[in-house]
Rosetta silent file (secondary structure, phi, psi, omega in degrees, C-alpha in Angstrom):
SEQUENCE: XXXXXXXXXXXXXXXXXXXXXXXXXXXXXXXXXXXXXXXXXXXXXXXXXXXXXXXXXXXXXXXXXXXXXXXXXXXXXXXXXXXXXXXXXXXXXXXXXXXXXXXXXXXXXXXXXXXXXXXXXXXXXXXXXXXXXXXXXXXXXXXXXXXXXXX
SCORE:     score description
SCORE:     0.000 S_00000001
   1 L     0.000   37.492 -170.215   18.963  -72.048  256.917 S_00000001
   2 L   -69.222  111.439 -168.760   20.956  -71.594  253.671 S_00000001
   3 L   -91.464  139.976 -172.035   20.127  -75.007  251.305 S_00000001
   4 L  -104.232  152.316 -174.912   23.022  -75.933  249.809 S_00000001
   5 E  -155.324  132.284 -179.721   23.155  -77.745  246.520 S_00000001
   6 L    -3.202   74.602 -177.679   26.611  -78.091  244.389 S_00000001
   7 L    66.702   -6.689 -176.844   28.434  -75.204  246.020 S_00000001
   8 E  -103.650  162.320 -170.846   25.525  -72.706  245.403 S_00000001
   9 L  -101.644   35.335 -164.125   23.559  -71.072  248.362 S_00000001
  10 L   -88.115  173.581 -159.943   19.905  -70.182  248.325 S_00000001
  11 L  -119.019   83.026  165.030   17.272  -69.323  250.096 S_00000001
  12 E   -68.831  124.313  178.783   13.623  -70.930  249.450 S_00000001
  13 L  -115.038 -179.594  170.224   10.084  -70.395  249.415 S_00000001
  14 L  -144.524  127.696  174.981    6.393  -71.444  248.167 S_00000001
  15 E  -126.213  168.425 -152.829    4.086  -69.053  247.630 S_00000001
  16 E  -163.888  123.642 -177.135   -0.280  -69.607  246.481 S_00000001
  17 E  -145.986  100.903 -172.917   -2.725  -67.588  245.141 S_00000001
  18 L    62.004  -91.535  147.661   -5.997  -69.314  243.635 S_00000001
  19 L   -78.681  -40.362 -171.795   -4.441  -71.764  241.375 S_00000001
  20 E   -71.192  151.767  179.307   -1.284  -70.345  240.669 S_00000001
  21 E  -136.925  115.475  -88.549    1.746  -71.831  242.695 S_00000001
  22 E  -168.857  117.336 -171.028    4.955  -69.866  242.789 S_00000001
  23 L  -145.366   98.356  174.255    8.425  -71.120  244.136 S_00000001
  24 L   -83.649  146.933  161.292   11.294  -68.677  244.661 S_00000001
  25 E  -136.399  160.305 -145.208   14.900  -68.881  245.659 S_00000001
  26 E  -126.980   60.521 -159.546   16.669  -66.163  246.614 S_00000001
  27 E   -70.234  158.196 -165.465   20.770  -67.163  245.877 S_00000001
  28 L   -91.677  146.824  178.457   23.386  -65.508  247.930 S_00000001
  29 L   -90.908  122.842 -166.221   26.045  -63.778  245.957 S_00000001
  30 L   -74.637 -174.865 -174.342   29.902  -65.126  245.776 S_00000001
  31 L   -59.385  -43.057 -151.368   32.921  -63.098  246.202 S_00000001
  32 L   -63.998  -20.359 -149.888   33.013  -62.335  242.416 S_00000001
  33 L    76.051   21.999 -165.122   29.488  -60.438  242.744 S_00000001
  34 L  -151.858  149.126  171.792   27.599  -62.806  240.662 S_00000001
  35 E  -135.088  133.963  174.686   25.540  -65.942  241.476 S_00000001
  36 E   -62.295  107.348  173.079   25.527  -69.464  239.450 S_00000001
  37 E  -119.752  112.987 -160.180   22.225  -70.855  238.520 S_00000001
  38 L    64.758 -133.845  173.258   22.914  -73.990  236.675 S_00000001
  39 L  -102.390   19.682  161.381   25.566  -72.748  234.155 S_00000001
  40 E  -136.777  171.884 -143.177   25.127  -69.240  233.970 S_00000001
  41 E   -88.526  141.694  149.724   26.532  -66.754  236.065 S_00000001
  42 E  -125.364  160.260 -176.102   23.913  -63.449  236.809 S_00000001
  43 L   -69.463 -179.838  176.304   24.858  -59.821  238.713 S_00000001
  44 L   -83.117  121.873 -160.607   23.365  -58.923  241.545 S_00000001
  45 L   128.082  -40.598  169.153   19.838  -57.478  241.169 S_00000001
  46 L   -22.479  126.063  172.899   18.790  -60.073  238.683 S_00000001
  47 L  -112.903  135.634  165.229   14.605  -61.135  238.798 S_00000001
  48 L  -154.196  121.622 -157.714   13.896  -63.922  236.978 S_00000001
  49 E  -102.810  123.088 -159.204   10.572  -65.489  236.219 S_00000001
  50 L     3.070   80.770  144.095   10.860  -68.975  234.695 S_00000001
  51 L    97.991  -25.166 -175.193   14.032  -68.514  233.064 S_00000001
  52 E  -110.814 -168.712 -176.206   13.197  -64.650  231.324 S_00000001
  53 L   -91.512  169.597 -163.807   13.599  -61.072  233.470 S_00000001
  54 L  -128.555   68.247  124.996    9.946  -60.404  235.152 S_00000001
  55 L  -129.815    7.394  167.858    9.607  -56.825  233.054 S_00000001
  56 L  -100.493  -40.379 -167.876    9.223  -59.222  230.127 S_00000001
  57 L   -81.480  -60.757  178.899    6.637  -61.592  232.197 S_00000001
  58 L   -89.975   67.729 -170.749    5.331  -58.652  234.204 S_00000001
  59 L  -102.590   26.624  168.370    6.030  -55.054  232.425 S_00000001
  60 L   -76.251  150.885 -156.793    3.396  -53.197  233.982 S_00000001
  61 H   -97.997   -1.709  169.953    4.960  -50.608  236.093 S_00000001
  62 H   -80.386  -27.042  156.121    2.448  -51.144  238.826 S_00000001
  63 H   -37.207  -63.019 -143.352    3.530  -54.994  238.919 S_00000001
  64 H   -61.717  -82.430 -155.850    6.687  -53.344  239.353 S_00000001
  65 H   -40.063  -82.429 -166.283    5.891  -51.548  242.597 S_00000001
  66 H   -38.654  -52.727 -157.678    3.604  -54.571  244.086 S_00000001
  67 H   -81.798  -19.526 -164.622    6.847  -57.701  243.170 S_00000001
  68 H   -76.976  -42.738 -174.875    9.507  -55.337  244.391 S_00000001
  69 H   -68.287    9.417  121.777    8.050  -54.435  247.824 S_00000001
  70 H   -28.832  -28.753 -164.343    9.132  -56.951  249.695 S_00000001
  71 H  -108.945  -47.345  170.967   12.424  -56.269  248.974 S_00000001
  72 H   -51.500  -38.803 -177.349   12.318  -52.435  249.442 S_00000001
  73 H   -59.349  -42.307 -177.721   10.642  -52.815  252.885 S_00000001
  74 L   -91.634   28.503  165.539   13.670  -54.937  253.889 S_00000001
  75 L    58.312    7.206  157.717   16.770  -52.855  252.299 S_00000001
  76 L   -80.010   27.829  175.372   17.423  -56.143  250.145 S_00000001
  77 H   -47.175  -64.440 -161.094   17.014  -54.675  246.379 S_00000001
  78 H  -109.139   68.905 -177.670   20.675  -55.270  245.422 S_00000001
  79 H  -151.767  -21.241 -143.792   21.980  -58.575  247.979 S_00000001
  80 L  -134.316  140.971  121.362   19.838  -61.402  246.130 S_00000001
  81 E  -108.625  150.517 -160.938   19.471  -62.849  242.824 S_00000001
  82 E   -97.560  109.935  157.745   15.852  -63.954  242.255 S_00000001
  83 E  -109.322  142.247 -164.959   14.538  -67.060  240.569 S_00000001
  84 L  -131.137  170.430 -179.457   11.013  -67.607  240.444 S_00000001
  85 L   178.665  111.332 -167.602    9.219  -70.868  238.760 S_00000001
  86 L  -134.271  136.646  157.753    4.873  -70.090  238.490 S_00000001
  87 L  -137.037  137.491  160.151    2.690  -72.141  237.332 S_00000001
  88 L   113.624  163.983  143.957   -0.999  -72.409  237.185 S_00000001
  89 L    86.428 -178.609  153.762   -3.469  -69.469  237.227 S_00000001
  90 L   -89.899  158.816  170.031   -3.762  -66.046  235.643 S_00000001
  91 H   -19.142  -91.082  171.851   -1.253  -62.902  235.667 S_00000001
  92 H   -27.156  -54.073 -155.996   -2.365  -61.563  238.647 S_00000001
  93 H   -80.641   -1.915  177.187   -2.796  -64.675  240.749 S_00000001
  94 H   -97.204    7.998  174.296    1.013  -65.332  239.651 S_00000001
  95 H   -89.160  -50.634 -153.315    1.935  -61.819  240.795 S_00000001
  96 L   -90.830    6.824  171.227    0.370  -62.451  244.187 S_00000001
  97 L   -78.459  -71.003 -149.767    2.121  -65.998  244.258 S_00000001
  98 L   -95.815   -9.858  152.128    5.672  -64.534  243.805 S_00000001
  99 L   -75.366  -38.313 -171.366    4.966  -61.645  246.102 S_00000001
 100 H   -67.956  -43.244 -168.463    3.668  -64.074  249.049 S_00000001
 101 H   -80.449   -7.791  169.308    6.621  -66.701  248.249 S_00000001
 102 H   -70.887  -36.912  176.805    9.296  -63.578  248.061 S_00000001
 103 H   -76.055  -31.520  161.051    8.287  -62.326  250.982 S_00000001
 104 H   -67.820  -31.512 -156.719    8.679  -66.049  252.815 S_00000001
 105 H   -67.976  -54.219 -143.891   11.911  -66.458  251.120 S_00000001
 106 H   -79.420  -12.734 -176.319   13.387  -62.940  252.600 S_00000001
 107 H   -68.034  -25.458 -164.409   11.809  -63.754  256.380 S_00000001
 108 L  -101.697   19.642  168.884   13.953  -66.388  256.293 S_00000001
 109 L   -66.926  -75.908 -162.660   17.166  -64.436  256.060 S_00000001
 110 L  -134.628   94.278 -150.591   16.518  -62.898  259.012 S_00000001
 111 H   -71.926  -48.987 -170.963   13.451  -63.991  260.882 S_00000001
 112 H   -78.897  -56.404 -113.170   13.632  -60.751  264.020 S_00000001
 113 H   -83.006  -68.707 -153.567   14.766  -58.371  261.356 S_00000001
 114 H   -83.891  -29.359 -162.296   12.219  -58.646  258.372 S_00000001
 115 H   -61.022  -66.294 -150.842    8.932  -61.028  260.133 S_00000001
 116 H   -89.639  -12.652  172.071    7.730  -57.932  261.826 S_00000001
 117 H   -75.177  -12.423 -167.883    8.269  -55.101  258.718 S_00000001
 118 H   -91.129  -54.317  170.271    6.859  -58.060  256.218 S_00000001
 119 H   -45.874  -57.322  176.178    3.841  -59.047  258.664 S_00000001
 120 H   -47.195  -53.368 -156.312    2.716  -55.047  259.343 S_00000001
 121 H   -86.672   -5.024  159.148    2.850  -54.451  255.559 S_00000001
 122 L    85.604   39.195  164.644    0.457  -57.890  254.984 S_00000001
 123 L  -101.893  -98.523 -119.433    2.692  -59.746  252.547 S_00000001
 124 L   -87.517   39.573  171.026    2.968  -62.752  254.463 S_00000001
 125 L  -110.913  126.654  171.705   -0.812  -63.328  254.638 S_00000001
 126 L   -90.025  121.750  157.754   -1.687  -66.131  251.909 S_00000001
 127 L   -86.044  147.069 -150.701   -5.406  -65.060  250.546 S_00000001
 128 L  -113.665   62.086 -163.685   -7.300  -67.804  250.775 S_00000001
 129 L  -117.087  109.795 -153.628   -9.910  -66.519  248.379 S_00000001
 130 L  -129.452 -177.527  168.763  -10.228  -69.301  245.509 S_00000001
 131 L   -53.557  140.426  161.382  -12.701  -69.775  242.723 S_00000001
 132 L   -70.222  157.919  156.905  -16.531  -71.413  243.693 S_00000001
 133 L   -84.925  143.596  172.783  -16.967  -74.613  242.187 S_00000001
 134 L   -79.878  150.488 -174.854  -19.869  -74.891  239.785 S_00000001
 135 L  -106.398  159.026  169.578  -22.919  -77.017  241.441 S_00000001
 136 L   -84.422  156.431  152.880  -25.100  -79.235  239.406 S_00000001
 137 L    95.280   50.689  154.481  -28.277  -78.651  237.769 S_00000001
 138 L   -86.005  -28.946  171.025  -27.269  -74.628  237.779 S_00000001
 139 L    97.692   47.279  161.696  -27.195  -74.031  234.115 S_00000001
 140 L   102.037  -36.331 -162.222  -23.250  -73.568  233.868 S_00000001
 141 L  -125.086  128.510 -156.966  -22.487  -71.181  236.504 S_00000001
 142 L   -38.859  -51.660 -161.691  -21.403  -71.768  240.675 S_00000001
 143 L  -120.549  -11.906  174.172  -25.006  -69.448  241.895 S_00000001
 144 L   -65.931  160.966 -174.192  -27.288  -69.428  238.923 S_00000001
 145 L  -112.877  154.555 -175.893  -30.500  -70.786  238.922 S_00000001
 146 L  -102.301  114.013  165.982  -31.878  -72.337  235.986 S_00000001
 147 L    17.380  145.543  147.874  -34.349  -70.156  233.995 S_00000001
 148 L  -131.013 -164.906 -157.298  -38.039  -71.511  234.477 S_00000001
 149 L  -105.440  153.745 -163.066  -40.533  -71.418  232.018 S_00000001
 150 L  -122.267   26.774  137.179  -42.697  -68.510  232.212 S_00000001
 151 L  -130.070    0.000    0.000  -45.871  -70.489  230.741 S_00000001
């Protein structure tokens, strides 16, 4: 299910987390050991979060653990380079974006291989857990009540 686009090969996902929305591909590496995205070449191993490395976007080292494990659980660390493109949200909900769509991207390597090591470890559950809406006549906030006068 490889999409092909002017000779290069990747692999695609969408991933969602509150607001943020999170769309990886996962390009397959040529003979050379490098893969073309647009007109530059990167090694194998490359992460890349709109356009910079993701220890400049993310460089917490617990990020680290949390975007990578997808890729450890399935033995793919060093087969992929990664492009990511997030929008929307805070830090977090654009971590848990680009872990949910990384984890779609690699089931779709190999669907018996990785779908039951990806499912057990709960990456390919989208949390559906979003912001309340504020209601009217609350005084600003989704459950407050508005003050009443105490004379």
């Amino acid at each position: 299910m490889a999409k092909k686009t002017a000779q290069i090969h990747y692999y695609e996902a969408v991933g969602r987390r509150k607001v943020a929305i999170a769309r990886v591909r996962l390009y397959i590496i040529g003979k050379d050991g490098h893969a073309s995205i647009g007109s530059n070449k990167y090694k194998v191993g490359t992460f890349l979060v709109n356009k910079k490395n993701i220890e400049e976007v993310f460089p917490a080292v617990s990020d680290k653990v949390r975007y990578l494990a997808p890729l450890k659980l399935t033995h793919n660390e060093e087969r992929f380079v990664i492009s990511v493109l997030v929008r929307g949200g805070g830090l977090q909900g654009q971590l848990e974006a680009i872990i949910l769509a990384l984890s779609r991207a690699i089931e779709k390597t190999d669907k018996t291989e990785h779908r039951p090591v990806l499912k057990k470890a709960g990456l390919l559950r989208r949390d559906p857990r979003a912001r309340e809406r504020r209601k009217v006549g609350t005084g600003g906030k989704a459950r407050r009540a508005k003050q009443s006068p105490k004379r």
